[in-house]
N, C-alpha and C positions, 0 to 999 in steps of 0.2 A: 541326162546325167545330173546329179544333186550334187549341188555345192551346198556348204556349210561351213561356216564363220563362225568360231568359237571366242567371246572375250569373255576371261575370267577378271573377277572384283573380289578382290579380297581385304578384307577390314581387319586382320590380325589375328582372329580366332576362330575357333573349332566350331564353322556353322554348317548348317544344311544350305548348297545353294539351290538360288531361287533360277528357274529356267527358264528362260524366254527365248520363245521363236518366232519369226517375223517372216511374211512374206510379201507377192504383190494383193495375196486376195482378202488374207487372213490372218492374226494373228493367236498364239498361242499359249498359255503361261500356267508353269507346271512345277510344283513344289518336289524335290527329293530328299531323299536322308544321304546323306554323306557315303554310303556304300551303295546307294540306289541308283546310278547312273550309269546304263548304258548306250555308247554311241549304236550299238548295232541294231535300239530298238529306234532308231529315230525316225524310223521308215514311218512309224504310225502316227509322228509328229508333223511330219510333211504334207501340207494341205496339198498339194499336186508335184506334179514329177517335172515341171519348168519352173516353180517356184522355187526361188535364189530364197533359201532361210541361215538366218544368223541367229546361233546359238549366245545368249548371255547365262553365263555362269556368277551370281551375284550372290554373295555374303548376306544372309539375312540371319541376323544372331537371334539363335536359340536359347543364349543365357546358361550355353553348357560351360561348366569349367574346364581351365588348360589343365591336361594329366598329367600327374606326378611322375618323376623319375622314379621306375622299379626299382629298388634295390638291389643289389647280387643276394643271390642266397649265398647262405656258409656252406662248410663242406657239410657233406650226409655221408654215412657208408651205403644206406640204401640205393642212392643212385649210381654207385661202382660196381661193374659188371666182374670184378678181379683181373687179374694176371696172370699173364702166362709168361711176359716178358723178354727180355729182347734180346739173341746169342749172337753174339759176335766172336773174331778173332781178337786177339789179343798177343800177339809176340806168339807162344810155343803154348797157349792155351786158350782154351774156347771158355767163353765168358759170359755170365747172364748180367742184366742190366735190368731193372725195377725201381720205381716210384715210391716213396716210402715217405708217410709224415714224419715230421721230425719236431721235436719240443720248440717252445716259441718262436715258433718259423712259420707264417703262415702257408708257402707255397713247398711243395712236396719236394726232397730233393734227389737225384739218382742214387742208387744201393750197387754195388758192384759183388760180384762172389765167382769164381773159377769154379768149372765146372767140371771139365777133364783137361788132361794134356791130347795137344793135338794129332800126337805118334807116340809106341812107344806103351809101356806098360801102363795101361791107367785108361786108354783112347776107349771114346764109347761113340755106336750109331747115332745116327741125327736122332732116330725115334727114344734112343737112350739118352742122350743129351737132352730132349725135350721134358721128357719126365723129371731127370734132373732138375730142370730147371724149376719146372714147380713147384717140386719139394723144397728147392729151397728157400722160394718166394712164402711155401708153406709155413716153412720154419721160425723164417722172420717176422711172422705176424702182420706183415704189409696189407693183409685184404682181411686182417678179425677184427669183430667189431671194440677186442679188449687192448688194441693196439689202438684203434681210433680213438676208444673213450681214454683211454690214457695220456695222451698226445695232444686232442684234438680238444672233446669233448669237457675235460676237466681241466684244459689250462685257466691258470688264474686262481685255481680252489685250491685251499687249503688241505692238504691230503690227512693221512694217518701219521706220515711217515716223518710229515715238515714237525705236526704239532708233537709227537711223540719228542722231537727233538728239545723244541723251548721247553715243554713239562721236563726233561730232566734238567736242563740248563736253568730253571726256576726253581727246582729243586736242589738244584747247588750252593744257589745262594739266599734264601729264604731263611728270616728268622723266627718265624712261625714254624714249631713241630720242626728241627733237622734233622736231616735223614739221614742215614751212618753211611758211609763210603761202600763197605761190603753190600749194603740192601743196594744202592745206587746204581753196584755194578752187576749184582742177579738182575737185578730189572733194566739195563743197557744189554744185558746177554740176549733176557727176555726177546726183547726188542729186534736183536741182530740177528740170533739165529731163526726164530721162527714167525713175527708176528708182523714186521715190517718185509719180507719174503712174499707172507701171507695177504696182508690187507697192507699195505704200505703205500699202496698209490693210489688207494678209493681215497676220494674226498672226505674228510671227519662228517659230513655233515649223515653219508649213507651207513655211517657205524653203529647198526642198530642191533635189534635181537635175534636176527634173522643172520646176521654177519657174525655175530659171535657164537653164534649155536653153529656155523660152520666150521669156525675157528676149536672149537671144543672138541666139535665130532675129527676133526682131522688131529687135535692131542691125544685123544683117545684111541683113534685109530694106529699113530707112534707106541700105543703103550707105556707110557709115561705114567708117571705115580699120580694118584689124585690128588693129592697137595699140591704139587705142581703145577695140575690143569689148573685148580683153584688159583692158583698167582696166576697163571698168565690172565686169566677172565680177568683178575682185577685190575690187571696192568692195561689193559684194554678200556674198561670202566674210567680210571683215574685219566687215563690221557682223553676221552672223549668231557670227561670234567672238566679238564684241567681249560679249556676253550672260553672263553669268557669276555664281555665287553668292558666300557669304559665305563662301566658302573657296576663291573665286580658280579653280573649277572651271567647263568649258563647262557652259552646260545644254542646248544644242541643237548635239552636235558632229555633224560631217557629217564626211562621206568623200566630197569631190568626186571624181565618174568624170568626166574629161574626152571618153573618148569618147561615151560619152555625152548631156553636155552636147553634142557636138557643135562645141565653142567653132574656128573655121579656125586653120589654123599660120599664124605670120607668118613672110614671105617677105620676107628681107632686101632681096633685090637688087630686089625691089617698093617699098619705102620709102619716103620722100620724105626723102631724107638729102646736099640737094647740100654741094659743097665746092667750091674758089678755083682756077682756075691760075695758073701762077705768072705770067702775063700779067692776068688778073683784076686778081690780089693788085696789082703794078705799076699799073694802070689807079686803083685804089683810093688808091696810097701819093700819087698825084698828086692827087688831089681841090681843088676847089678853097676849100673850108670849113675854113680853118688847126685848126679846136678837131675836126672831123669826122674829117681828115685823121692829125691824131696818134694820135688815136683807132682806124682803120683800120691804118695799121701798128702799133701793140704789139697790138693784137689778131691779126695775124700774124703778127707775127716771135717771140712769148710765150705765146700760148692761153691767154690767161687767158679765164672765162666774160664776159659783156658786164658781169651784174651785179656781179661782182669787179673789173673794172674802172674800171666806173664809183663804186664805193667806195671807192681809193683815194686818202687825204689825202697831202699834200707832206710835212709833216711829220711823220707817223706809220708812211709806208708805201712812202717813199722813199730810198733809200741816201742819203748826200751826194753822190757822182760818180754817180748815175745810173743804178746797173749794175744793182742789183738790186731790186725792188720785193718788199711782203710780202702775201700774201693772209690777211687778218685779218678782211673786214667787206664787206658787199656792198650796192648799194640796189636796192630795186624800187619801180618807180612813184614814183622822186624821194624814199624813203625808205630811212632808215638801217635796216639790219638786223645786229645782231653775232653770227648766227649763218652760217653756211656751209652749203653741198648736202651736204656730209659729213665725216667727220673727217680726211681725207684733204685735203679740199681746202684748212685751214691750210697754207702750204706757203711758198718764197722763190721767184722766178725772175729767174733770171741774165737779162742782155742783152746783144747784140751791144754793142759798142762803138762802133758806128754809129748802133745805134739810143739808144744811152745818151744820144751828144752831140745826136739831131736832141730827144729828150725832155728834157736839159737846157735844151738853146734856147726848146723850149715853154714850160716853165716859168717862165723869166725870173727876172723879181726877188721872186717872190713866193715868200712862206715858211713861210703855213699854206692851209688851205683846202683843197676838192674838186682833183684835177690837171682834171676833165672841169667844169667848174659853167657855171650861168647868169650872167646879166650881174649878178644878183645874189647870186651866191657861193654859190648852194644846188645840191646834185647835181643833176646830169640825169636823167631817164626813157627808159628804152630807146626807147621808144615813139615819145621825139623826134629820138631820130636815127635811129632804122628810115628816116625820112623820106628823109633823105640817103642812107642806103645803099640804098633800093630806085632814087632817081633818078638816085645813080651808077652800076647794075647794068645799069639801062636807057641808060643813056648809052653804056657799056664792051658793047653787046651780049650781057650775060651770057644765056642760059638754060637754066632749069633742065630739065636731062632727065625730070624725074618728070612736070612740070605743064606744061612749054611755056611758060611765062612768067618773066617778070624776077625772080620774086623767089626771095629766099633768104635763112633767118634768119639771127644771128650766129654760130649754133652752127657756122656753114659754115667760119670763121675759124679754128674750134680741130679742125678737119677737118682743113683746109689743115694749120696746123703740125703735128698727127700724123703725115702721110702725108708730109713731107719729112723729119721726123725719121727715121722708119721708114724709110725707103725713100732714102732723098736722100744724108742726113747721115751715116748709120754711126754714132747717139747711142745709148747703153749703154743698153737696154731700162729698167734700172733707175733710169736718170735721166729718160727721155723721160717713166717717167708720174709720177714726183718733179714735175715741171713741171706737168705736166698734173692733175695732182691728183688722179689715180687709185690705186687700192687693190690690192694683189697677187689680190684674189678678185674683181676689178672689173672687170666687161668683158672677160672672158676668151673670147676668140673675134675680138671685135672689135676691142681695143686691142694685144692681147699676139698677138707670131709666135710661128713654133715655139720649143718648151722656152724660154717666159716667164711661164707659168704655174706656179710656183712660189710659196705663198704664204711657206711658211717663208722662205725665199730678200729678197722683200721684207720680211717683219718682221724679221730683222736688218740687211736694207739701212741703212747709216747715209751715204748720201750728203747728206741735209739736213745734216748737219752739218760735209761738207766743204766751204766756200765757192769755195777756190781754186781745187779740181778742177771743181766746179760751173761756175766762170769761165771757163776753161780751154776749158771742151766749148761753151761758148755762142761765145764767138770761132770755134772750129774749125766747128762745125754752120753756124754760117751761118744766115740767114734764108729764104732760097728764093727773092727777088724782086728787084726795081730800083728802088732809091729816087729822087727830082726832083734834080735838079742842083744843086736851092739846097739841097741838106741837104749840109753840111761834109764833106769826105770822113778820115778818123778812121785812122790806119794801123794796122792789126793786130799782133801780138807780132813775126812774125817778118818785118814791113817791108811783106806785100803786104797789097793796096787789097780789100774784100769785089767 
């Protein structure tokens, strides 16, 4: 029988022991590595089969370092095999139970969902119950990998959704370029119904060309106007801009390729851009709503916007004789607003002389207040007299070439007086968009003819500040239409009737 006496020496660290066997005849001594040590080979250690050997197990440092504590790994979805999940009872219903990450939460927490009732209209086999259940573990996203990267994968990043938010909130209060409340709330709609739905929980950082060419192909696939798509692309563009360090630098700048994106051309003469004839306009100046009616001629015979219009007070934005009105303030939605579309559109416009005395007449005797108000002296809302003009459109048989139907906004009014300007009247390029409240680098294609496109040319234009020549061209130009018979007929400078 072999006996063996094992003393181990240990010096603190991760060595190879050193092996030593001793007997009466012989001794032994035998170096291993740290997993090389078998008692069962000791048979070949043993100088004979009466020799007493005693094993020393001694620390002989190899100079290896102590090993570092592994770290846990984070979660993967690769390493989750899915669910199938867990049915239990529950009172009068059977019940699935699942695992489901949950936003800054690191550890996953139970999902509950009924499955059927346990008796009773509605009861389903166990193998019906089981399918149930997956489908619903399906439904909730608990084992895709668009549920992890949302939850798991991209906490802490700044999404689409978070920065879409500060870009309008920096947009509210910026004095740099403000942005009119109407534009604010298209691009908040922008936002809510399809874009934040869409890309609202990717990280701004993955918001590239490849992301927006999806976002397009899925506008396009809605059927939405091209203009439209075109705003949303931009609204997309501006808030990945809008991202910026403490030095005023992009951190996510992009180089949009448009062909790529894919984004269609807009095709003017596709548009939905109606405008008045001069029979229209005349159907209109006839109306039979006296507050609607005055309304509908200066919006033809002047082009002012509806909501410039409708912001003009008698006393702050009215000549004395009528002639000429100032665009200083505008309302929407029955609210004062003292900002304008743009800097351009501060502006005077002259008026026929016809139309001065039928806008005196409206006036009357009154000498502050709204020219457009309610019966209670507060401004109007576009909204409420769209009423009148879509039932006078439809009365005058108007329709729109683009949609086949009666309507048509007021934008159609400041059509009409460009294209008689243009076209009609012989009015000095340079004044028609003085009126009109257009910018020398504004609308160039579709406001300005040939050689009008001059921006130097308008930045020393000083026609605002001629009033008489101003006068002058508003008499000569003319209005374009037929006013009712009860409006005063007013004789122009050199004696004839408009």
């Amino acid at each position: 029988m072999r006996i063996y006496e094992a003393i181990i020496e240990d010096s603190g660290s991760v060595q190879a022991p050193h092996i030593s066997v001793s007997g009466n005849t012989s001794e032994q001594k035998y170096r291993s590595g740290p997993s090389d040590i078998h008692f069962g080979d000791l048979e070949a250690l043993t100088p004979s089969e009466s020799d007493r050997a005693t094993i020393h197990l001694v620390s002989a440092s190899l100079g290896v370092a102590q090993t570092t504590t592994v770290k846990r790994r984070g979660k993967s979805m690769s390493r989750r095999p899915g669910q199938s999940g867990h049915i239990e009872l529950s009172g009068k219903w059977w019940v699935v139970r699942w695992w489901q990450d949950v936003p800054g939460q690191d550890k996953r927490a139970h999902k509950r969902a009924r499955i059927c009732p346990v008796s009773g209209p509605g009861k389903l086999s166990k193998s019906e119950r089981q399918r149930r259940a997956r489908a619903i573990i399906a439904a909730s996203g608990a084992d895709t990998d668009l549920q992890f990267n949302k939850v798991v994968k991209h906490a802490g990043v700044v999404t689409f959704r978070e920065q879409s938010a500060v870009w309008i909130q920096n947009l509210k209060t910026r004095k740099q370029d403000p942005v009119a409340f109407s534009t604010l709330e298209h691009w908040e709609t922008f936002l809510r119904l399809r874009l934040n739905p869409q890309i609202g929980d990717l990280p701004l950082s993955e918001i590239n060309n490849a992301v927006l060419k999806g976002v397009v192909a899925k506008l396009c696939a809605e059927e939405l106007a091209t203009q439209t798509v075109h705003h949303y692309a931009k609204v997309v563009k501006m808030v990945v801009a809008s991202a910026v360090d403490e030095e005023g630098d992009a951190i996510y700048p992009r180089k949009w390729n448009r062909k790529f994106i894919d984004i269609p051309s807009i095709d003017k003469s596709k548009q939905n851009r109606p405008s008045f004839t001069s029979r229209i306009m005349t159907g209109l100046a006839a109306w039979s709503s006296k507050r609607e009616r005055m309304l509908f001629i200066l919006l033809g015979a002047s082009g002012p916007r509806i909501s410039e219009a409708l912001g003009l007070e008698i006393d702050k934005h009215i000549s004395q004789d009528c002639l000429t009105i100032t665009i200083a303030q505008k309302v929407r939605e029955g609210k004062v607003e003292n900002w304008l579309k743009t800097k351009n559109s501060a502006r005077k416009i002259d008026l026929h002389p016809r139309i001065g005395a039928m806008l005196k007449d409206f006036i009357g005797d009154r000498k502050t207040g709204f020219l457009f108000c309610s019966r209670k002296g507060k401004p109007l809302a576009g909204s409420a007299v769209y009423y009148h003009l879509h039932s006078a459109l439809k009365e005058l048989g108007f329709i729109n070439p683009m949609t086949g139907t009666h309507s048509a906004g007021f934008h159609a009014f400041r059509r009409f007086r460009n294209t008689f300007l243009r076209n009609r009247a012989n009015c000095p390029p340079g004044l028609r968009k003085y009126w009109l409240g257009w910018g020398g680098d504004e609308g160039i294609g579709d406001h300005n003819g040939p050689g009008e496109d001059d921006p130097m040319g308008d930045l020393y234009d000083a026609i605002g500040e001629d009033e008489a020549l101003r006068r002058e061209w508003a008499e000569r130009c003319g209005f374009g239409f037929e006013l009712p018979s009860v409006v005063p007929v007013v004789p122009t400078i050199d004696g004839e009737t408009e």
